[in-house]
C-alpha positions as CSV (number, residue, x, y, z in Angstrom):
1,X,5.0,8.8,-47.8
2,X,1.7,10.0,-47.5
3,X,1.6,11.0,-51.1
4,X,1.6,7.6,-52.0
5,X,-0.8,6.2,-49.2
6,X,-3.2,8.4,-51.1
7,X,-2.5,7.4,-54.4
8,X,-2.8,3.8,-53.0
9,X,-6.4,4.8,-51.2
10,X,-7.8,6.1,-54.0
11,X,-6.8,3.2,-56.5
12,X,-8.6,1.0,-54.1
13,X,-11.5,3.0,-53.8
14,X,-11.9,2.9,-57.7
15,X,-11.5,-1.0,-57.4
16,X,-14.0,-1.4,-54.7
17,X,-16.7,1.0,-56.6
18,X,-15.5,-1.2,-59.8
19,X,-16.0,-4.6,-58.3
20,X,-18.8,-4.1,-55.8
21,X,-20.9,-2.3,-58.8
22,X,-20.0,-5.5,-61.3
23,X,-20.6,-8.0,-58.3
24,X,-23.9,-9.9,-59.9
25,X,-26.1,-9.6,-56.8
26,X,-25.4,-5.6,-56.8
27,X,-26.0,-5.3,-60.4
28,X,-29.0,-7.5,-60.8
29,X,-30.4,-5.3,-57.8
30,X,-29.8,-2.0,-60.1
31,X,-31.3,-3.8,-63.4
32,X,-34.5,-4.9,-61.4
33,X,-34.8,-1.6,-60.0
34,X,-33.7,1.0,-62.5
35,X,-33.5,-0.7,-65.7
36,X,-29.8,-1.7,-67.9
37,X,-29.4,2.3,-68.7
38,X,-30.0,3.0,-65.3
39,X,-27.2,0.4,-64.3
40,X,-24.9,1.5,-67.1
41,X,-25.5,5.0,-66.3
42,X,-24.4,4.6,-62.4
43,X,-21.5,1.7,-63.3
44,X,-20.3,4.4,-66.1
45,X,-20.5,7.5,-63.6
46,X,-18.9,6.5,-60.9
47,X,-16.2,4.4,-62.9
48,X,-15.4,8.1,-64.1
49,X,-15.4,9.9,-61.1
50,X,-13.1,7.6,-58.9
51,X,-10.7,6.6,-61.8
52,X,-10.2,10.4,-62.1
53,X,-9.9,10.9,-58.6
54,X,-7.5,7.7,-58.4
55,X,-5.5,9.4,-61.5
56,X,-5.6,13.2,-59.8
57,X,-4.0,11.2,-56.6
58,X,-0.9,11.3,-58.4
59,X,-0.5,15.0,-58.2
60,X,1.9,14.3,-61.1
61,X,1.4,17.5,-63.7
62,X,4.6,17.1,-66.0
63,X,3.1,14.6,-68.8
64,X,4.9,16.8,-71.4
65,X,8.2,16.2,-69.7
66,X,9.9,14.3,-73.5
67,X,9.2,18.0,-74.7
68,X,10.6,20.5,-72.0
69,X,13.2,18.4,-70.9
70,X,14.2,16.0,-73.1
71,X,17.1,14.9,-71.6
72,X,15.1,13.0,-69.3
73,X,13.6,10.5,-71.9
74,X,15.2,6.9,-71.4
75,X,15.2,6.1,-75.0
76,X,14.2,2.3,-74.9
77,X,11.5,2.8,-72.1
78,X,9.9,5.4,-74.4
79,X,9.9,3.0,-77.4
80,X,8.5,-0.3,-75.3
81,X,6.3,2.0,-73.3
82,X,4.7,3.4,-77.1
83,X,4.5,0.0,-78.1
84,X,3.0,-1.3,-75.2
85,X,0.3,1.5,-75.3
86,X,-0.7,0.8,-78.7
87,X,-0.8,-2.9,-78.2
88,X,-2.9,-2.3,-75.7
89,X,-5.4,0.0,-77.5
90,X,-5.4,-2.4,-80.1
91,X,-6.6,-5.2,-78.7
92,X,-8.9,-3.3,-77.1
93,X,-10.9,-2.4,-79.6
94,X,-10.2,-6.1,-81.3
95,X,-12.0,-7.4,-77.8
96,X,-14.5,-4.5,-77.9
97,X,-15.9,-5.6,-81.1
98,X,-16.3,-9.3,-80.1
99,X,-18.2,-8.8,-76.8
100,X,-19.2,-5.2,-75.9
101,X,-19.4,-3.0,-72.7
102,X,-22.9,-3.1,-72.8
103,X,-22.7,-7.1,-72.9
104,X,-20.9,-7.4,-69.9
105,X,-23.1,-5.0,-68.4
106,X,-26.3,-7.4,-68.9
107,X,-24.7,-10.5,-67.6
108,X,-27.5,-11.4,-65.7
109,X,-28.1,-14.9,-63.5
110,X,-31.6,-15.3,-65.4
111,X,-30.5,-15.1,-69.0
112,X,-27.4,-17.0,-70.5
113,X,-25.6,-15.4,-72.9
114,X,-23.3,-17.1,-75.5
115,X,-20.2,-18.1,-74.3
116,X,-17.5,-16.1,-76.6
117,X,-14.8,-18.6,-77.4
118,X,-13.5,-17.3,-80.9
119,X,-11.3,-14.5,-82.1
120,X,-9.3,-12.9,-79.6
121,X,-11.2,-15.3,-77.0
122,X,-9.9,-18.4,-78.4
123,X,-6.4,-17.7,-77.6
124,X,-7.1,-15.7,-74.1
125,X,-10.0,-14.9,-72.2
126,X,-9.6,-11.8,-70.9
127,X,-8.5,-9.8,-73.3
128,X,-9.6,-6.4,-72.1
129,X,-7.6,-6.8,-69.0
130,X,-4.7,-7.6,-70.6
131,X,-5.2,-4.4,-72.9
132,X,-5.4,-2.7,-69.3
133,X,-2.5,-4.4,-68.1
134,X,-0.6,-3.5,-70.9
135,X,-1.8,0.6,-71.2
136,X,-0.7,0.8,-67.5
137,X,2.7,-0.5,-68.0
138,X,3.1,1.5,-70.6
139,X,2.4,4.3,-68.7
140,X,5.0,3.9,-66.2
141,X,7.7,2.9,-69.3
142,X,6.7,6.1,-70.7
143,X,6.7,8.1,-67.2
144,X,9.1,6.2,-65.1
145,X,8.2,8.7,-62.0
146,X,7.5,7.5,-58.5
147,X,3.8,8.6,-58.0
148,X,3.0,7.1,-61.5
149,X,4.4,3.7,-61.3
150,X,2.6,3.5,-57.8
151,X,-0.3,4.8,-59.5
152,X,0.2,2.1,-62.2
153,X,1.4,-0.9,-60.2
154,X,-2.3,-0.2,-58.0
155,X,-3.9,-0.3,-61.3
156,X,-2.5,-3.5,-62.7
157,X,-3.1,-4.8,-59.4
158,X,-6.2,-4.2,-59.1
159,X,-6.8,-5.3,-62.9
160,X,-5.5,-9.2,-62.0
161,X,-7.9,-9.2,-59.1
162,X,-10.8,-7.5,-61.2
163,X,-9.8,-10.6,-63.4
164,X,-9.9,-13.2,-61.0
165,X,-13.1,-11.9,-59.7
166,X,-14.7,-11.7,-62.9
167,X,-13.3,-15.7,-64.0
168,X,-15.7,-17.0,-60.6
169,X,-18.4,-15.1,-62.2
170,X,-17.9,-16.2,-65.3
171,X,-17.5,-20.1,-64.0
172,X,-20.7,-19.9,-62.1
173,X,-22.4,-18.3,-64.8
174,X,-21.6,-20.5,-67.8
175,X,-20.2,-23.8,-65.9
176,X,-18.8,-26.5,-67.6
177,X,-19.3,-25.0,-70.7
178,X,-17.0,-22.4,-69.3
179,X,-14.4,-25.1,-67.2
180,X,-14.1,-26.7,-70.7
181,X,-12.7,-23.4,-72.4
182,X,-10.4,-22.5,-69.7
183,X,-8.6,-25.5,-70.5
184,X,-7.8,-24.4,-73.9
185,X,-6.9,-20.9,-73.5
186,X,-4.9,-18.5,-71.4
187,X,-6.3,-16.3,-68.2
188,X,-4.7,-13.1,-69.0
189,X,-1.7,-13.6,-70.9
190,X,-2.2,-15.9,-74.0
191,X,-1.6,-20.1,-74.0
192,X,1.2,-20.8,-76.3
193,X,0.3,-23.6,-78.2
C-alpha cells in the first residue's frame, strides 16, 4: 500500500509544481523578475525533475515485458493502447503547431494574445490535454500493471484539473470573447456537431 501512496505523492507534487508555476500571479512574478527564458527555464526544469520523480515512483522496471514474456500481452489492449499513443502524439504536434509552448508560457495579464479558435481549436479547446489524456491511457492499455495504471490514473487526473484550472485562466483572460467560443466547441473531448 505504501508503494502506491508514493506514487500518488509524487504525482501530486508534479501537479502542484505544474499548476502553482502556470498560476498567472506566480508566473508574471518570474517574467518581471527574471525575464520569459528565465520563466521557461525554471517552468521547463522543474516540470522535468518532478515528472521524473513522479514516473521513477512507479518502481515499475519491466517496460520490455511484450518481448521477454510474451505470453503476458493482452492482444486488444496492446493494439488500443498503440493506437491511443499515436493519436495522442499526433495531435500533439497538430496542437503544437497552432499555439506553442512558448505561447502559453507568455500569457501575461498586460498583453492579450489572439484567441486561437481554428484548426484543431475549433472543434476542442484543449487539445494538448486530451493528447495527455490519451498517451496516459495508453500507457496503462499497453502496461496494464498496478503501479502504472495508478501512476496513469494520477496523471489523467491531474490533466482534467490542470484543464479546468487553465479554462478560468483562459476566461478571465480573454472574456467574452472566450465565453462565446466555449459555446461552440468541446472542453477536452471534441463537440459532435
Amino acid at each position: 500500500m505504501i508503494e502506491y501512496i508514493i506514487i500518488v505523492s509524487a504525482s501530486s507534487l508534479f501537479g502542484l509544481q505544474h499548476s502553482g508555476l502556470s498560476a498567472l500571479s506566480v508566473k508574471e512574478k518570474i517574467i518581471d523578475r527574471w525575464g520569459k527564458e528565465g520563466y521557461a527555464r525554471l517552468f521547463n526544469t522543474t516540470s522535468f525533475l518532478t515528472l521524473l520523480l513522479a514516473f521513477l515512483s512507479m518502481n515499475f522496471w519491466d517496460w520490455l515485458y511484450f518481448v521477454t514474456q510474451p505470453m503476458l500481452i493482452q492482444p486488444a489492449l496492446f493494439v488500443f493502447g498503440i493506437i491511443a499513443a499515436l493519436g495522442g502524439m499526433l495531435l500533439a504536434m497538430m496542437a503544437s503547431r497552432v499555439i506553442s509552448v512558448s505561447t502559453v508560457a507568455d500569457m501575461r495579464t498586460d498583453r492579450k494574445a489572439e484567441l486561437v479558435t481554428d484548426g484543431i481549436y475549433s472543434r476542442v479547446r484543449h487539445p494538448l490535454y486530451l493528447a495527455t489524456f490519451l498517451i496516459f491511457s495508453a500507457l496503462i492499455l499497453l502496461y496494464p500493471f498496478l503501479p502504472v495504471i495508478v501512476f496513469s490514473l494520477c496523471m489523467i487526473s491531474y490533466t482534467m484539473i490542470g484543464a479546468y484550472l487553465e479554462e478560468r485562466k483562459l476566461v478571465k483572460h480573454y472574456g467574452d470573447d472566450y465565453l462565446e467560443y466555449r459555446k461552440t466547441t468541446g472542453f477536452i473531448f471534441p463537440k459532435l456537431r
